[in-house]
ROSEKOL-138372 format. One line per field, with one value per residue: residue in three letters; z, x, y negated of N, C-alpha, C in turn. Coordinates in steps of 0.05 Angstrom, whole numbers, always signed. Atoms other than C-alpha are relative to their C-alpha. Example, Ala and Ser with C-alpha at 12.3 -4.5 7.8 and 13.67 -1.06 7.14 Angstrom:
code (ALA; SER)
n_up (+0; -1)
n_east (+18; -16)
n_north (+24; +24)
ca_up (+156; +143)
ca_east (+246; +273)
ca_north (+90; +21)
c_up (+0; +14)
c_east (+18; -15)
c_north (-24; -22)
% end
This chain:
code (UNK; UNK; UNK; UNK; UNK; UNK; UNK; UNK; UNK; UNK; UNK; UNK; UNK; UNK; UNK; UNK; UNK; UNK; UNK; UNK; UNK; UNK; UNK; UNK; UNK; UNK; UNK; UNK; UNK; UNK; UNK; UNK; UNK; UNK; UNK; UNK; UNK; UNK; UNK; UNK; UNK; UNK; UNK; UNK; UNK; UNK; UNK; UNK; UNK; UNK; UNK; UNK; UNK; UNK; UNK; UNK; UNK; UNK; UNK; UNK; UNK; UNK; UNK; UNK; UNK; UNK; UNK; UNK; UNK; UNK; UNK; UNK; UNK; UNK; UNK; UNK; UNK; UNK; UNK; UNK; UNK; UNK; UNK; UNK; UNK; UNK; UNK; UNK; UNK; UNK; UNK; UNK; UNK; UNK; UNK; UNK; UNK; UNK; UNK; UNK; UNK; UNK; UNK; UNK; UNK; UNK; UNK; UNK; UNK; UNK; UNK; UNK; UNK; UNK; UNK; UNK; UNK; UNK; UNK; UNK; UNK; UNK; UNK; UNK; UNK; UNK; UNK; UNK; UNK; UNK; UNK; UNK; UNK; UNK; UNK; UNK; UNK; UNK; UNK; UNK; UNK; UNK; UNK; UNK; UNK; UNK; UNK; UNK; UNK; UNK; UNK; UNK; UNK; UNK; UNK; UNK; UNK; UNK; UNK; UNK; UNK; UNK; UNK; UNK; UNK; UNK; UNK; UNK; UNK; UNK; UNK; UNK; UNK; UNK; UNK; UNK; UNK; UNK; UNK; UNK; UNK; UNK; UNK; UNK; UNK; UNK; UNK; UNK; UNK; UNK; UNK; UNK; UNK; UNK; UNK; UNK; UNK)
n_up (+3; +33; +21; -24; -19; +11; +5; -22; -7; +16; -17; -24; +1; +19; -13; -31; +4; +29; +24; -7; -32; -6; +12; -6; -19; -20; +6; -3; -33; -19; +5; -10; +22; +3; +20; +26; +5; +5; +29; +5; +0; +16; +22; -9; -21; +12; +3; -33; +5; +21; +1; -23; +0; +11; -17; -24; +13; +1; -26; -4; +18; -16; -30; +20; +16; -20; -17; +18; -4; -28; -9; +14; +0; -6; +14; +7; -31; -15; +4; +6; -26; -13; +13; -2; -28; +2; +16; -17; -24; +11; -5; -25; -3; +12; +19; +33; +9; -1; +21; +28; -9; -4; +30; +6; +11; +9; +16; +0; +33; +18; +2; +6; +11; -5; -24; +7; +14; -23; -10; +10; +1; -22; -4; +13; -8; -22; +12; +12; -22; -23; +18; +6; -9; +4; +29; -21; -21; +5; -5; -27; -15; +3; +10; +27; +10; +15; +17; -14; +0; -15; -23; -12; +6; -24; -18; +1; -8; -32; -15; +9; -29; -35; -3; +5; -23; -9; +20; -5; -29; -11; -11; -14; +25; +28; -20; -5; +22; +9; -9; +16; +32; +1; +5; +24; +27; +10; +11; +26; +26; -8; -3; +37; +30; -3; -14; -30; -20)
n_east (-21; -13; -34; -12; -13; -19; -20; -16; -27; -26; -15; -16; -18; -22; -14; -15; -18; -18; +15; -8; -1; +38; +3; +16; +17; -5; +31; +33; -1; -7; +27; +14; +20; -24; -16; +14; +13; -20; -1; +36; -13; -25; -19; -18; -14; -11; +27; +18; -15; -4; +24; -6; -16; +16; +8; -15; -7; +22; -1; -23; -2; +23; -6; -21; +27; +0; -26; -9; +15; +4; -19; -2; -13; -27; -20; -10; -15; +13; +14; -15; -17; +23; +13; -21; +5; +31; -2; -10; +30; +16; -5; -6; +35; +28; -8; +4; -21; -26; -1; -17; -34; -6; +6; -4; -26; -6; +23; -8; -8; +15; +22; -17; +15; +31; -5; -16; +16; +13; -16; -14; +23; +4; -16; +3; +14; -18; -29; +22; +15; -16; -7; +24; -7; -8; +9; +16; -7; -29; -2; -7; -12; -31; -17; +21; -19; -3; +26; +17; -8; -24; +12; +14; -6; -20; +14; +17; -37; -5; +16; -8; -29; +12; +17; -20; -10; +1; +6; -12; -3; +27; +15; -19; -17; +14; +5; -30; -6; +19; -7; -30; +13; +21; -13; -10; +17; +24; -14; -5; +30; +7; -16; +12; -16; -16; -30; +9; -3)
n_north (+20; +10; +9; +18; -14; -14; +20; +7; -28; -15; +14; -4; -20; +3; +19; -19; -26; -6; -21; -44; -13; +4; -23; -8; -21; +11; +19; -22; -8; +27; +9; -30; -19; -16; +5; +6; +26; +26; -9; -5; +21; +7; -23; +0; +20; +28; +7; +16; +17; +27; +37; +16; +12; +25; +17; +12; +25; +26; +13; +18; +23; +15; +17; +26; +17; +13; +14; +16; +12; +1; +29; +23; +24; +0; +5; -20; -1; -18; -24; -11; -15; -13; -34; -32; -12; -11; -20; -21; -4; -9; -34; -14; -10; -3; -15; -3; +15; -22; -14; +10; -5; -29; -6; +28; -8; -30; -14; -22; -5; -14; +25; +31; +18; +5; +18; +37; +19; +12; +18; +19; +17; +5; +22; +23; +12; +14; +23; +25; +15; +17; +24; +13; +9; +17; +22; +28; +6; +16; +26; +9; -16; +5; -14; +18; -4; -25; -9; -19; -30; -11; -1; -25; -19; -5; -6; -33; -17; -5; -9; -28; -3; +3; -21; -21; -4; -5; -35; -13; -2; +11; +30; +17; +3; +12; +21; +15; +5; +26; +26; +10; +16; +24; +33; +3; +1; +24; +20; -10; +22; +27; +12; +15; +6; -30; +8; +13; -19)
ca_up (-1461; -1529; -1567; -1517; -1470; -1507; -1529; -1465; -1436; -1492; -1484; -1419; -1441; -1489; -1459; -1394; -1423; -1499; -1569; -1548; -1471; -1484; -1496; -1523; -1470; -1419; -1449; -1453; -1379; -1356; -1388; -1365; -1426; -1464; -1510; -1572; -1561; -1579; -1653; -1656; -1656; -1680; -1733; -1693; -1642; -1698; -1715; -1641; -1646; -1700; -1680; -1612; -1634; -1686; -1620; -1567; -1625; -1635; -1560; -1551; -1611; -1576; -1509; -1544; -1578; -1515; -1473; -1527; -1527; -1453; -1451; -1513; -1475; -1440; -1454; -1496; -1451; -1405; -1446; -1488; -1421; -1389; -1444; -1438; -1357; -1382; -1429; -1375; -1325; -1384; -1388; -1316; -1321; -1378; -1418; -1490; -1478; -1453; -1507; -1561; -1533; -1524; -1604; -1628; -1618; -1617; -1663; -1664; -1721; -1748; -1755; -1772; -1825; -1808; -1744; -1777; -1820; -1757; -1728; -1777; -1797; -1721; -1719; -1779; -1751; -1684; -1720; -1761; -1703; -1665; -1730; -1738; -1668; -1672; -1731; -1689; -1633; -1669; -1664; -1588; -1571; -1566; -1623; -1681; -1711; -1734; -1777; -1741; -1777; -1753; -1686; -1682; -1711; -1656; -1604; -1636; -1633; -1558; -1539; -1583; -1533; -1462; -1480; -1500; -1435; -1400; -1443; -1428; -1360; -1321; -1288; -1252; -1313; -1361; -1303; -1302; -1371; -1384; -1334; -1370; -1447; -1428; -1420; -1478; -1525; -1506; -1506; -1575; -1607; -1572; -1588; -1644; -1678; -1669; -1641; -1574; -1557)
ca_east (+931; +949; +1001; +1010; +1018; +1066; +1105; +1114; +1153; +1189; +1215; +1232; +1262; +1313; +1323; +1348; +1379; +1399; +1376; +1410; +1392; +1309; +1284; +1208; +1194; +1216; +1164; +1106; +1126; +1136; +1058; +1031; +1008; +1046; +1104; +1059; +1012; +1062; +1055; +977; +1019; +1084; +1124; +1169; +1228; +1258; +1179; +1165; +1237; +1232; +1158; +1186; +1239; +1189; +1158; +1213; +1243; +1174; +1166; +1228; +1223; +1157; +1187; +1255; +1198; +1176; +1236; +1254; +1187; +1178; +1239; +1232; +1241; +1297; +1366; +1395; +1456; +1414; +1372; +1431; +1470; +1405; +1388; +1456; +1439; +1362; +1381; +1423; +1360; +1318; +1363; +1366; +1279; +1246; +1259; +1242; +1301; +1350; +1323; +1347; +1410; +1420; +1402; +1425; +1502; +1495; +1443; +1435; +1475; +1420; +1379; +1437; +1411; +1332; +1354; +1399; +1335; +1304; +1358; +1393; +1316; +1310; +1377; +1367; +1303; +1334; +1396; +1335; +1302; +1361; +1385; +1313; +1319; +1378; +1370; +1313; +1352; +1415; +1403; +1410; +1456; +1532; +1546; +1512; +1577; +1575; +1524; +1468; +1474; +1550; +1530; +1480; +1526; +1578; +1523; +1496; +1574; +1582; +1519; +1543; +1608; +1567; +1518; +1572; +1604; +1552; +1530; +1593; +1612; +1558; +1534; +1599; +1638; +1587; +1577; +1655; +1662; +1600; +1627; +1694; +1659; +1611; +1657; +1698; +1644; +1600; +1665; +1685; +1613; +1616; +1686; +1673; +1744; +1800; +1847; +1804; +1823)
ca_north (+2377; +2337; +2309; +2249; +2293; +2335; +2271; +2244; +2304; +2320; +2248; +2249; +2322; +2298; +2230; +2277; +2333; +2322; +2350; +2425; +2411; +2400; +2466; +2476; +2520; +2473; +2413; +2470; +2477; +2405; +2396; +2469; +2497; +2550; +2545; +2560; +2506; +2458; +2488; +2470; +2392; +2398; +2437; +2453; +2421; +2380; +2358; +2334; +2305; +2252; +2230; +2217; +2189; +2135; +2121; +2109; +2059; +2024; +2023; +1991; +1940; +1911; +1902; +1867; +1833; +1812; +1800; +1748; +1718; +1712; +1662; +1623; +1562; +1579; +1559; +1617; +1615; +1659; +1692; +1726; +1741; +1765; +1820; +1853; +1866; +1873; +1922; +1967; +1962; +1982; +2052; +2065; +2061; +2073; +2138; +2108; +2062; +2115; +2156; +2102; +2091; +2166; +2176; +2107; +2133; +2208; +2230; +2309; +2333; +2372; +2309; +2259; +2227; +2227; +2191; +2137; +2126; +2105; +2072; +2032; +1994; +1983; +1949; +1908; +1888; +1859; +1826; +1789; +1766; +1742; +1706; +1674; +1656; +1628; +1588; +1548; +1535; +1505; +1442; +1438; +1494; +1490; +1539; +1493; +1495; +1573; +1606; +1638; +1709; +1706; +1697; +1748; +1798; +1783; +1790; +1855; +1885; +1860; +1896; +1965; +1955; +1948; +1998; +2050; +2041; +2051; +2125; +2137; +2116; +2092; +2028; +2007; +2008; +1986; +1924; +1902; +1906; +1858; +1818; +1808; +1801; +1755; +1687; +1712; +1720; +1661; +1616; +1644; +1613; +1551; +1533; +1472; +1480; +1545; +1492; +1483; +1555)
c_up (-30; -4; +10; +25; +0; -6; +25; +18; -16; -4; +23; -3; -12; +9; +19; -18; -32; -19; +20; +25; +2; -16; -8; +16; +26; -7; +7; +37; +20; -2; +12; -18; -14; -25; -31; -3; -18; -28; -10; -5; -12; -14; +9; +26; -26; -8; +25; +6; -7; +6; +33; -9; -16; +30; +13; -27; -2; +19; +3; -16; +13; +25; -3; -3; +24; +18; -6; +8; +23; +9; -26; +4; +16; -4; -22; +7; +13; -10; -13; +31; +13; -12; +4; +29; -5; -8; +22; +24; -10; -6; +19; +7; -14; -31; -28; +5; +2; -23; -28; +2; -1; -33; -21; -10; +4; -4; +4; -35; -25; -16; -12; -15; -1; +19; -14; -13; +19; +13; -5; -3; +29; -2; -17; +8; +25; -12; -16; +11; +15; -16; -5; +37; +14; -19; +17; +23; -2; +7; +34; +18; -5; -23; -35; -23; -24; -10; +19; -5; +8; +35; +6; -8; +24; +28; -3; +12; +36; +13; -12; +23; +23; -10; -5; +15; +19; +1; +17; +35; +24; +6; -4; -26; -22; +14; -3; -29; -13; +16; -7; -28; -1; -9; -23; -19; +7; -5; -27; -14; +15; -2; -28; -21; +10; +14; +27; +7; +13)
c_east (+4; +19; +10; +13; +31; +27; +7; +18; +14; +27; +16; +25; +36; +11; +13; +23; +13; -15; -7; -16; -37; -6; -40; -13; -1; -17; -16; -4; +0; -45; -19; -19; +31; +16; -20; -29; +4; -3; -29; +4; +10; +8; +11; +20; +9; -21; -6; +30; -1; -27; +3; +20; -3; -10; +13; +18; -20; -8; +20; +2; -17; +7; +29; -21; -11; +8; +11; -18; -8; +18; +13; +12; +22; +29; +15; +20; -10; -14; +23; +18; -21; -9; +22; -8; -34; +0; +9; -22; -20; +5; -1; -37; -16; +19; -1; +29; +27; -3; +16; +25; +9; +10; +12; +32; +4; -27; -3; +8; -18; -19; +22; -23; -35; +2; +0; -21; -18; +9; +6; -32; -7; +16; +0; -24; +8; +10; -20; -7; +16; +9; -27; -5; +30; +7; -25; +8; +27; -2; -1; +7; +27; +13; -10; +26; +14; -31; -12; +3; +24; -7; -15; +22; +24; -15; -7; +29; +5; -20; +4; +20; -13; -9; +13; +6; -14; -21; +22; +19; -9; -4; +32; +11; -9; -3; +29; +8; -18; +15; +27; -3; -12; +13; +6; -20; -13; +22; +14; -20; -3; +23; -8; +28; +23; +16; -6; +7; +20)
c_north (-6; -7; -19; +9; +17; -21; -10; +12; +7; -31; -3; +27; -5; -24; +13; +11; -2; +17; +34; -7; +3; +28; -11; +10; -21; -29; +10; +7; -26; -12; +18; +0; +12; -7; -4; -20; -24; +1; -13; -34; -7; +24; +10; -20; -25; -25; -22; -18; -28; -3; -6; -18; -37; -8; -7; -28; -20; -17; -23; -27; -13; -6; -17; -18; -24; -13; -27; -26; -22; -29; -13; -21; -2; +1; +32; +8; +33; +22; +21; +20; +14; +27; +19; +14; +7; +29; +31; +6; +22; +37; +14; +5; +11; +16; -6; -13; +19; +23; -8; -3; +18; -1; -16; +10; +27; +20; +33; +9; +12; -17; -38; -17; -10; -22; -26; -14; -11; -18; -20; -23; -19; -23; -24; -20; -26; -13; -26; -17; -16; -21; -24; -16; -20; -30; -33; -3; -20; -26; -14; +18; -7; +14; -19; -5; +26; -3; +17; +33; +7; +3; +18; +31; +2; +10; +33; +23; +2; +17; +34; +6; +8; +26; +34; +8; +2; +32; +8; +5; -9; -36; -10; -7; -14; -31; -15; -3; -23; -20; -17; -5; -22; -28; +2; -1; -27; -32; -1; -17; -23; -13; -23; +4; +25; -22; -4; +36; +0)
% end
């Protein structure tokens, strides 16, 4: 077994169970080979940590990447409303995403700051992309009125909110709460003057 092998269980380990709850021994056991293998790889847990942790962010940036892509020509309307419920799909299937989310708002303290230097680049990346997408879209969306980087920074915020709520209290909750932000925020960037609220 190799280091792919090793990384994809210790993913799944820590996406499951948490920094403390993923043991080494319990990777070396999900792959069947023995604890000290894992050394012949990684430095250590904090080692096999942070280069899972570069990949479940890279993963994730490339399928954003793609999600985006995919519906170019569709109104942004939809696509915006569509990634918050994409996004919650993407935690309930696919361990890199529940891994970033996991890590995103509760790093392991031992690792704070290594994380955030993973994190925060991530997020600026995204906020880039959504501003660069919306920038070419102004001219035949309803919010043509605000500045594109304000706009993505309200989007990035509403999607810190959903995704919080549903870390912290699952679907249903993270589901009723999108479904009660949504109007307000998308009628917020489409109002053209404060007196139409």
């Amino acid at each position: 077994m190799g280091m792919e092998e090793i990384r994809k269980a210790a993913l799944f380990q820590f996406a499951t169970n948490g920094y403390e709850g993923a043991s080494l021994s319990s990777i070396a056991a999900e792959v069947g080979i023995r604890k000290p293998s894992i050394y012949a790889h990684f430095q250590g847990k904090e080692d096999l940590f942070l280069q899972v942790a570069r990949y479940a962010f890279q993963e994730q940036n490339l399928r954003i990447f793609e999600y985006f892509t995919e519906r170019k020509d569709q109104p942004l309307k939809h696509t915006l409303h569509d990634f918050l419920f994409w996004m919650g799909q993407e935690y309930e299937s696919n361990d890199s995403a529940k891994f970033m989310l996991r890590f995103s708002f509760f790093p392991p303290v031992s690792l704070y700051h290594e994380v955030l230097d993973i994190v925060n680049p991530f997020l600026d990346k995204m906020e880039r992309k959504l501003t660069r997408r919306l920038r070419n879209t102004r001219d035949r969306e309803p919010f043509g009125h605000m500045e594109p980087v304000d706009v993505a920074l309200a989007f990035m915020t509403l999607v810190d909110g959903i995704m919080v709520e549903l870390l912290y209290s699952g679907s249903i909750n993270y589901h009723r709460r999108l479904n009660a932000a949504w109007p307000i925020f998308w009628r917020g960037i489409t109002l053209t003057s404060p007196h139409e609220a």
